[in-house]
LUMGUVEX-958843 format. One line per field, with one value per residue (C-alpha): residue number from 1; x negated, y negated, z. Coordinates in nm, 4 decimals. Each point is the difference from the previous one (the first is absolute). Layout:
guvex <- c(NUM	...) $
c1 <- c(X	...) $
c2 <- c(Y	...) $
c3 <- c(Z	...) $
# end
This chain:
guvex <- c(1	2	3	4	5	6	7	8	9	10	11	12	13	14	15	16	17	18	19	20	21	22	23	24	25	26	27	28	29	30	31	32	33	34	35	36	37	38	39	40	41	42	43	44	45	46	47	48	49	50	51	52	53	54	55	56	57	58	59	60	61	62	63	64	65	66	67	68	69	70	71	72	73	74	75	76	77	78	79	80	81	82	83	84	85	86	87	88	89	90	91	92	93	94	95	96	97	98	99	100	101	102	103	104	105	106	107	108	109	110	111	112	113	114	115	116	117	118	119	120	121	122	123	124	125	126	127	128	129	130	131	132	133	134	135	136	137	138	139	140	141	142	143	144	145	146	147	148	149	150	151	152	153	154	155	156	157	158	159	160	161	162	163	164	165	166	167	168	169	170	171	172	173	174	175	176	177	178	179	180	181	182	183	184	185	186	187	188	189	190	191	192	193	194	195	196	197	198	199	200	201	202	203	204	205	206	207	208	209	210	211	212	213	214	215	216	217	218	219	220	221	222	223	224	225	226	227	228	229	230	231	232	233	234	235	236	237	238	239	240	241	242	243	244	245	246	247	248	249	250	251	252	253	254	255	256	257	258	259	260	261	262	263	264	265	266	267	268	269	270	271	272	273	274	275	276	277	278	279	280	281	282	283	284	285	286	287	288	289	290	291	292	293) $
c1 <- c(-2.4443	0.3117	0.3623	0.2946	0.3201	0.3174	0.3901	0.0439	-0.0607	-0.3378	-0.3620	-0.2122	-0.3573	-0.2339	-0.3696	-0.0975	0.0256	-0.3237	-0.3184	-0.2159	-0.3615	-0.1640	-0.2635	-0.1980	-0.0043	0.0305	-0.4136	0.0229	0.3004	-0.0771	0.3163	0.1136	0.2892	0.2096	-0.0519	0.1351	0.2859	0.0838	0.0114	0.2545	0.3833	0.0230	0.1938	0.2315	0.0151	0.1943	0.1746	0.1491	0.0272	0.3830	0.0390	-0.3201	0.2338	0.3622	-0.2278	-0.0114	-0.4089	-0.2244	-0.3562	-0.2682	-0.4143	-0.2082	-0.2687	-0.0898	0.1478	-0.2962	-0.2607	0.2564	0.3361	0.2452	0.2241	-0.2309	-0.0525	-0.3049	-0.1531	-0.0197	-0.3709	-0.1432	0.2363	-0.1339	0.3818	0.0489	0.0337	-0.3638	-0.0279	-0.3573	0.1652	0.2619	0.3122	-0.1743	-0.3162	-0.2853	-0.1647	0.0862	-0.3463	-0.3130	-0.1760	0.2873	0.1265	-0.0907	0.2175	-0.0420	0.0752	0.3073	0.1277	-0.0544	0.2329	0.2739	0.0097	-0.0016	0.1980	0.1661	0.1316	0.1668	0.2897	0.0529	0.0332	0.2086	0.2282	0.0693	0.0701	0.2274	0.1623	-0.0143	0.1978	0.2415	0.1285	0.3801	-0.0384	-0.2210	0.2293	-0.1764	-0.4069	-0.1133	-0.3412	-0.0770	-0.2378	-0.0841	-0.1553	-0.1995	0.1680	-0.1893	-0.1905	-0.3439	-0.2720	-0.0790	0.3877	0.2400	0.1565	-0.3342	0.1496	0.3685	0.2701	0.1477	0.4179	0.0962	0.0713	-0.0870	0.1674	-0.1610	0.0815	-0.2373	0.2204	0.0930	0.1651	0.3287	-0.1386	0.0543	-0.2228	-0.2984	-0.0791	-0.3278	0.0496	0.3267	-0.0381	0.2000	0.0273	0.3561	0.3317	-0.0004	0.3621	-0.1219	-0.2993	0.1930	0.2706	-0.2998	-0.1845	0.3189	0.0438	-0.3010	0.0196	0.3407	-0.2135	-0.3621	0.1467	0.0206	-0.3783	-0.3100	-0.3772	-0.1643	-0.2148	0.1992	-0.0857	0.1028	0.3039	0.1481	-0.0766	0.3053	0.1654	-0.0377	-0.1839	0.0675	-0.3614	-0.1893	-0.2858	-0.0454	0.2190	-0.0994	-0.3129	-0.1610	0.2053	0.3583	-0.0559	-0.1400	0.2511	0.2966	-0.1145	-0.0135	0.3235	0.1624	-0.1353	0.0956	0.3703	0.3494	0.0785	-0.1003	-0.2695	-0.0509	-0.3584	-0.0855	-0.3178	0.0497	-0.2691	0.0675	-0.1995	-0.2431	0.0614	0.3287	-0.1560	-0.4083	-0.0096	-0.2514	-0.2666	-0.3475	-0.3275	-0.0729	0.3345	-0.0785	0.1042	0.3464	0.2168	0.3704	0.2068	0.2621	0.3524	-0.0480	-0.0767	0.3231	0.1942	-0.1075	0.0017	0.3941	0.0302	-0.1575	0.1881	0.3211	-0.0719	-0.1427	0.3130	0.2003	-0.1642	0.0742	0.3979	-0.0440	-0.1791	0.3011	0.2412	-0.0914	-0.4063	0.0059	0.0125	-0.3300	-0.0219) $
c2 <- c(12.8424	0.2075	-0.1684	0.1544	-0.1387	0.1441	-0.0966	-0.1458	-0.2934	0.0603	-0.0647	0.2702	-0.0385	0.2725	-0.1403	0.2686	0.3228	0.0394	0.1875	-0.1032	-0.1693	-0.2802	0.1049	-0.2833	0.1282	0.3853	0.0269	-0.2279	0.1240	0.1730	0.2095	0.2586	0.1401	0.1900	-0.3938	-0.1655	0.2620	-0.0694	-0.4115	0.0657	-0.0212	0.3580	0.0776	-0.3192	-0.0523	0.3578	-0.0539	-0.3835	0.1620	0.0114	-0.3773	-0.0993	0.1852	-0.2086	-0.3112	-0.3105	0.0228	0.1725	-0.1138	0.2413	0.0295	0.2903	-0.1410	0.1312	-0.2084	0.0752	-0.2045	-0.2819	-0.0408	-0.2154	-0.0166	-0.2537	-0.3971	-0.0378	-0.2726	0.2469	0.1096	0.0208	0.2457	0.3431	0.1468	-0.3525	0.0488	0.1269	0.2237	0.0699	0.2940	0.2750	0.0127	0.2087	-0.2119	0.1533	-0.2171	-0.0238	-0.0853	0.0966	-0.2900	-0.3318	-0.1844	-0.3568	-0.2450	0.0000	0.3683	-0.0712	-0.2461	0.2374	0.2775	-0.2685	-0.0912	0.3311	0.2228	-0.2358	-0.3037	0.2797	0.1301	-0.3886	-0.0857	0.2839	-0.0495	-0.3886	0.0836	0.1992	-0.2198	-0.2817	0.1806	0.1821	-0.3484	0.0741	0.4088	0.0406	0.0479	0.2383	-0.0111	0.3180	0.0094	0.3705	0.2084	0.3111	-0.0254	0.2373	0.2090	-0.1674	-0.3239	-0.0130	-0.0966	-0.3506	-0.1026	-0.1985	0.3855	0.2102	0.3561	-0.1229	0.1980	-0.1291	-0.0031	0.1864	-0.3432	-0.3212	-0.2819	-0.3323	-0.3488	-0.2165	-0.0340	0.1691	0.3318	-0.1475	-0.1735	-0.3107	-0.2841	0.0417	-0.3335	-0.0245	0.0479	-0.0887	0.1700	0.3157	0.1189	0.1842	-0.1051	0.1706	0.1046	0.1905	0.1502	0.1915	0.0980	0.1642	0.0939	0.2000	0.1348	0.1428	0.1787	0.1596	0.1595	0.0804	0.1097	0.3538	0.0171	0.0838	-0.0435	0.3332	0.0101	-0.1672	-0.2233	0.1417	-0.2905	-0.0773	-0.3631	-0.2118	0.0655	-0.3712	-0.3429	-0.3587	-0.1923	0.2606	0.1207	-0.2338	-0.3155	-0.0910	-0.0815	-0.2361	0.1612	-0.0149	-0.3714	-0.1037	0.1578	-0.1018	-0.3604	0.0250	0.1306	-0.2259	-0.2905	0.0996	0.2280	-0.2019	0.3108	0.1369	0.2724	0.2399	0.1050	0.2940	0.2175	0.3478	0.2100	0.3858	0.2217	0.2578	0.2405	0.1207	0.0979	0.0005	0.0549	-0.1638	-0.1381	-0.0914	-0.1449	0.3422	0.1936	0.2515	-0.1302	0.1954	-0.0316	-0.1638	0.1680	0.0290	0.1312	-0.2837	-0.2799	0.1256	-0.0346	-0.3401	-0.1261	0.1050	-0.1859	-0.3238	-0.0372	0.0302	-0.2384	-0.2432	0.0439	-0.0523	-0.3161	-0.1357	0.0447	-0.2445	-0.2370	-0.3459	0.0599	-0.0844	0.1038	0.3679	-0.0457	-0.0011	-0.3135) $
c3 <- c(4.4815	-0.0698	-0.0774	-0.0513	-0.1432	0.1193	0.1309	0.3313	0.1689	0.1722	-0.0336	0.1869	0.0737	0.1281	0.0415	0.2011	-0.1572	-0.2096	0.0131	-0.2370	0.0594	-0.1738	-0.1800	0.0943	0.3382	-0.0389	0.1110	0.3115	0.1974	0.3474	-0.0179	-0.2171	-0.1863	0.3473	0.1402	-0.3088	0.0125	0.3471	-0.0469	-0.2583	-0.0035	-0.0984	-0.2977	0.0625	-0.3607	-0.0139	0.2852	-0.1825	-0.3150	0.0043	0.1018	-0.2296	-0.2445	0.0875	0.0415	-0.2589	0.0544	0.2087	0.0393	0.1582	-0.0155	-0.0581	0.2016	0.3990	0.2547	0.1713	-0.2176	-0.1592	0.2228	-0.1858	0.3026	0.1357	-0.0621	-0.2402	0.2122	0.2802	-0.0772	0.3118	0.1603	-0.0329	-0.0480	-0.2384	-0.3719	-0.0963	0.3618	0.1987	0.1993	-0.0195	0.2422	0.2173	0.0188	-0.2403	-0.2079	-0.3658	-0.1714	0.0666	-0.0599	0.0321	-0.3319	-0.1080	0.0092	-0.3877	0.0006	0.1855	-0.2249	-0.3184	0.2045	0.0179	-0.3166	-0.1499	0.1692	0.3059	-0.2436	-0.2934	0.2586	0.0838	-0.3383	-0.0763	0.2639	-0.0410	-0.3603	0.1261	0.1839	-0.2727	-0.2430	0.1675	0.1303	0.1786	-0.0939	0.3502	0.3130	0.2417	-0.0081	0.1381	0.1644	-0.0098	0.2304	0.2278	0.3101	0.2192	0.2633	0.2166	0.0818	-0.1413	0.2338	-0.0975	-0.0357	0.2201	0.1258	0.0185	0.0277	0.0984	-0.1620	-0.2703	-0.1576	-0.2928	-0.1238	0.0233	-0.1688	0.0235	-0.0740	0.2339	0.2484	0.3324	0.1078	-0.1270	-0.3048	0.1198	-0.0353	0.2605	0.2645	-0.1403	-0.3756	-0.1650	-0.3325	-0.0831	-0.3264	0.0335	0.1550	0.3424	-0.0199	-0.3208	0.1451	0.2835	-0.1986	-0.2645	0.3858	0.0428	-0.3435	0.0076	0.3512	-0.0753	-0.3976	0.1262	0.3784	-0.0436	-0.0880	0.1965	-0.0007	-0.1328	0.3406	0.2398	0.3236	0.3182	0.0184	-0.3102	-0.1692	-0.0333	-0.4176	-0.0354	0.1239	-0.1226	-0.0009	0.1741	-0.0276	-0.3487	0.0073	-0.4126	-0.2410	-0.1787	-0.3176	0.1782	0.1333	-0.3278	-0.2668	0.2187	0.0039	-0.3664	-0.0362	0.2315	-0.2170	-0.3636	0.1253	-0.0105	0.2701	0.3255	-0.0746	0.2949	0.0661	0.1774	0.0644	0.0212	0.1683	-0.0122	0.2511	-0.1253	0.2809	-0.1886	-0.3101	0.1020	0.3572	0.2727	-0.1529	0.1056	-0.2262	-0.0748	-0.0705	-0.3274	-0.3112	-0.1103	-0.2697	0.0296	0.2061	-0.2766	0.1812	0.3020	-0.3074	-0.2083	0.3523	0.1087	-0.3839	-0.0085	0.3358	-0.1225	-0.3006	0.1405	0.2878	-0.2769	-0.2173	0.3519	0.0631	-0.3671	0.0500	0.3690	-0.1956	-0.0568	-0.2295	-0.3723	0.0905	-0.0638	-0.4350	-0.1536	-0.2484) $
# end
């Protein structure tokens, strides 16, 4: 688990970004490395590096999404895209022969429970100093095949807070994690800094700059370290996750797209971007918010 201690008042998580295998699996897995690679939030820990860098903590793991996803409920075992997953976003299966529930358990505990851990810790001693949580991500240009949007085109941005195109509150599901008012007013923030960029092998009609709730609405992570917050903070703390597509600095992607190394001058671009939208965002938070303790 990696924390860093820095100045303002956010807490950053990224719990997608690693590629690293269990070695108590390594010798079962029925995909390979280019898979692995293409499950991954690409490079989102360089992309976050100048808000991990302004944040009071930032909490990542170097483990594969793929095999241990800790942007899932633990009790969710059954689901093949649940916490320990059966089958990649684009449907192939995972292991060659299927884990025991015993297995299963052991992969929680060692690699699924650590981020947790780290990230309530977090949260326990920063007390009042956390403001803005920031759920960070990068998405796929588009829809993989066994998601909610197979192949649908996808925003340059997505901004999510569990509720609807507005950020309001949903019918069926009152939570939200971020004042709606807020959420717009970052929505719009964000298309006015990343709107002047496009995707390195573009769709015949361009994808909207940004979308509020769509395609991703929030994660086990965002609900659970906003509830958290909300519990132990004598303020508001706005919660947000931020999903960053991979078309602008990857390109399209399918199971089998080569391996490649970072595509450094798109990275440096969008990491400029992100850190002053983030350091926007602190100066709307209320009046008296925006000092670290």
């Amino acid at each position: 688990m990696a924390l860093s201690i820095a100045k303002l008042p956010i807490l950053a998580s990224v719990p997608h970004g690693g590629l690293s295998i269990p070695p108590e699996v390594a010798d079962r897995l029925a995909i390979n490395a280019t898979h692995i690679y293409n499950e991954c939030d690409l490079w989102v820990d360089q992309l976050f590096e100048g808000v991990a860098a302004q944040a009071q903590a930032s909490v990542s793991t170097p483990i594969a999404r793929v095999l241990v996803d800790v942007n899932r409920a633990p009790d969710d075992m059954q689901n093949p895209d649940g916490a320990i997953k059966t089958t990649t976003s684009y449907g192939h299966p995972i292991y060659r022969t299927p884990l025991s529930l015993s297995e299963r358990r052991h992969l929680l505990f060692k690699y699924y429970w650590p981020f947790h851990h780290a990230l309530r810790a977090a949260i326990a001693s920063l007390g009042d100093r956390t403001r803005l949580l920031l759920d960070c991500h990068n998405m796929a240009q588009h829809g993989p095949t066994t998601y909610a949007d197979p192949g649908a085109q996808r925003p340059l941005i997505c901004l999510a807070n569990f509720g609807d195109a507005r950020g309001e509150p949903r019918p069926d599901s009152p939570l939200i994690t971020c004042d709606p008012a807020f959420l717009r007013v970052a929505a719009a923030h964000a298309a006015e800094i990343f709107g002047d960029l496009s995707l390195l092998d573009p769709d015949s009609t361009p994808p909207p700059v940004v979308a509020v709730n769509a395609p991703f609405a929030g994660g086990y992570v965002l609900s659970d370290a906003a509830s958290r917050l909300a519990n132990q903070s004598l303020y508001p703390v706005q919660g947000i996750m931020v999903e960053i597509n991979r078309g602008l600095f990857v390109g399209r992607q399918t199971p089998d797209t080569p391996i490649a190394p970072p595509n450094a001058a798109r990275i440096e671009q969008l990491r400029e971007r992100l850190a002053a939208w983030v350091t926007r965002l602190v100066t709307l938070l209320p009046s008296g918010e925006t000092e670290a303790q």
